[in-house]
Every structure is written in structure tokens, then in C-alpha cells.
C-alpha positions as CSV (number, residue, x, y, z in Angstrom):
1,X,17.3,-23.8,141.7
2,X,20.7,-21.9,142.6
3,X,22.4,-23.3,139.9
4,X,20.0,-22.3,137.7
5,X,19.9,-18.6,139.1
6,X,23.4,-18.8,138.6
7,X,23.5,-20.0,135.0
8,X,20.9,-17.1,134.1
9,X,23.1,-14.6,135.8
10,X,26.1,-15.6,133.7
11,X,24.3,-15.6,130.7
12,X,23.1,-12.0,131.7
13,X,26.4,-10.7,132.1
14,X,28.2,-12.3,129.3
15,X,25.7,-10.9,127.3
16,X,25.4,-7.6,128.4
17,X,29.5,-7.7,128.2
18,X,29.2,-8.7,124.4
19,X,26.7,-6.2,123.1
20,X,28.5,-3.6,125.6
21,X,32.0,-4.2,123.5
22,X,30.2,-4.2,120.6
23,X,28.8,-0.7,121.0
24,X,31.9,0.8,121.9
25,X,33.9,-0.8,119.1
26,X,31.2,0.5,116.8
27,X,31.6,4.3,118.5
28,X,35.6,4.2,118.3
29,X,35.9,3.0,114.2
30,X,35.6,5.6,112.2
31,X,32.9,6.5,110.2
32,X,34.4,6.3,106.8
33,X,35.3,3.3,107.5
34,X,31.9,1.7,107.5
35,X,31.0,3.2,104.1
36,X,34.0,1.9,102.6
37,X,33.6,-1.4,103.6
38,X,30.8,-1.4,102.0
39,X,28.6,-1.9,105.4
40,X,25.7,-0.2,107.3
41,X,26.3,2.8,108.5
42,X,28.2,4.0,111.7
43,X,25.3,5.8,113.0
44,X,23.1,2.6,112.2
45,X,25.4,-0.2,113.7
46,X,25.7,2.3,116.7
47,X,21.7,2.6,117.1
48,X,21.3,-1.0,117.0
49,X,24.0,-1.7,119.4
50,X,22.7,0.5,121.8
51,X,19.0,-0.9,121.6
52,X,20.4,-4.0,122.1
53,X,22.5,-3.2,124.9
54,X,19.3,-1.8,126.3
55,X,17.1,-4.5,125.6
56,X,19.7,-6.8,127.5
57,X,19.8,-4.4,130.2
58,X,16.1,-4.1,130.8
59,X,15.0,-7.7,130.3
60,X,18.2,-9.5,132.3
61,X,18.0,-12.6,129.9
62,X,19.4,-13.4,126.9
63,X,16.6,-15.8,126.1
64,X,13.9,-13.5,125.6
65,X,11.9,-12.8,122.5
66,X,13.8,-9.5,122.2
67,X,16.7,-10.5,124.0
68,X,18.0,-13.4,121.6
69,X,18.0,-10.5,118.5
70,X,20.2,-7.9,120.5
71,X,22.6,-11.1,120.9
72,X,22.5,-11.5,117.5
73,X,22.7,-8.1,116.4
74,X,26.2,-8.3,118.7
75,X,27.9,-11.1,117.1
76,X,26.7,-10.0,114.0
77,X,28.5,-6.6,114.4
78,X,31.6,-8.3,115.7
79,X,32.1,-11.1,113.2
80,X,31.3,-9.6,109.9
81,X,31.5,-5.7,110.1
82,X,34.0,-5.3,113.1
83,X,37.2,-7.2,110.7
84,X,35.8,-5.1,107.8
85,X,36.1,-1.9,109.5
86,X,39.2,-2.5,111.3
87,X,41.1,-4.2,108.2
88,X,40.4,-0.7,106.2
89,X,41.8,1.3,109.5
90,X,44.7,-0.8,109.5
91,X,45.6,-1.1,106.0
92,X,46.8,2.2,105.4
93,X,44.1,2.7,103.2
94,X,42.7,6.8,102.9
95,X,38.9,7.0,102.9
């Protein structure tokens, strides 16, 4: 039973530390940037990141109907629109 308390509170954290850097990447891009990547906008990714964040918070596990979404949502965010976003920014290219 401890090593299962343990594995839950590792999954809690590592969680709650992914949709976490996931919502402050979101705030620091800028918002033109979202647009012309062709992606959901920075207010959107940002309200969605910070539910899930919240969800995570307030459930403590990852494996919960609402929690397993949120992850989602995260990785989501910070495989597909995170290199969009940041590709623009470092390109040089005006929005």
C-alpha cells in the first residue's frame, strides 16, 4: 500500500508540473504568435491550461475522469502548438 501511495503521489506531481509549465509557456508566447501559426487562440490555450491545472489540483490524480483530459490538453499544448509558436518567435518572422 506505500508503494502505491507513492506511485499516485508521483503521478500527482509530475502532472501537476506538466500542465503547470504548460500554462506558463502559453502566458509568456506572444499572442500573435498563436494566430499566425495558424492555432487556437492565446486566450483559449491559456483557459484550458489553467482548468486543467485546476482540475489536477483539485482531484490529486491524473487518472480521473477529468483528470486524464487536462493531461492531455498539456501535452497537447506542448507538442503541437508550443514548437509552432516558438518556431514563429524565433524565426525572425514579424506578425
Amino acid at each position: 500500500m506505500v508503494f502505491q501511495g507513492l506511485v499516485y503521489a508521483v503521478l500527482f506531481y509530475a502532472t501537476l508540473a506538466l500542465t503547470t509549465w504548460a500554462l506558463v509557456d502559453a502566458l509568456i508566447r506572444p499572442a500573435a504568435g498563436y494566430v499566425a501559426a495558424g492555432k487556437l487562440t492565446k486566450p483559449g490555450w491559456a483557459a484550458i491550461l489553467a482548468l486543467a491545472v485546476l482540475v489536477i489540483f483539485l482531484t490529486r490524480t491524473p487518472l480521473s475522469l477529468l483528470g486524464l483530459p487536462a493531461v492531455i490538453a498539456a501535452i497537447v499544448y506542448l507538442v503541437d502548438v508550443r514548437p509552432a509558436v516558438r518556431g514563429l518567435s524565433r524565426g525572425g518572422n514579424s506578425w
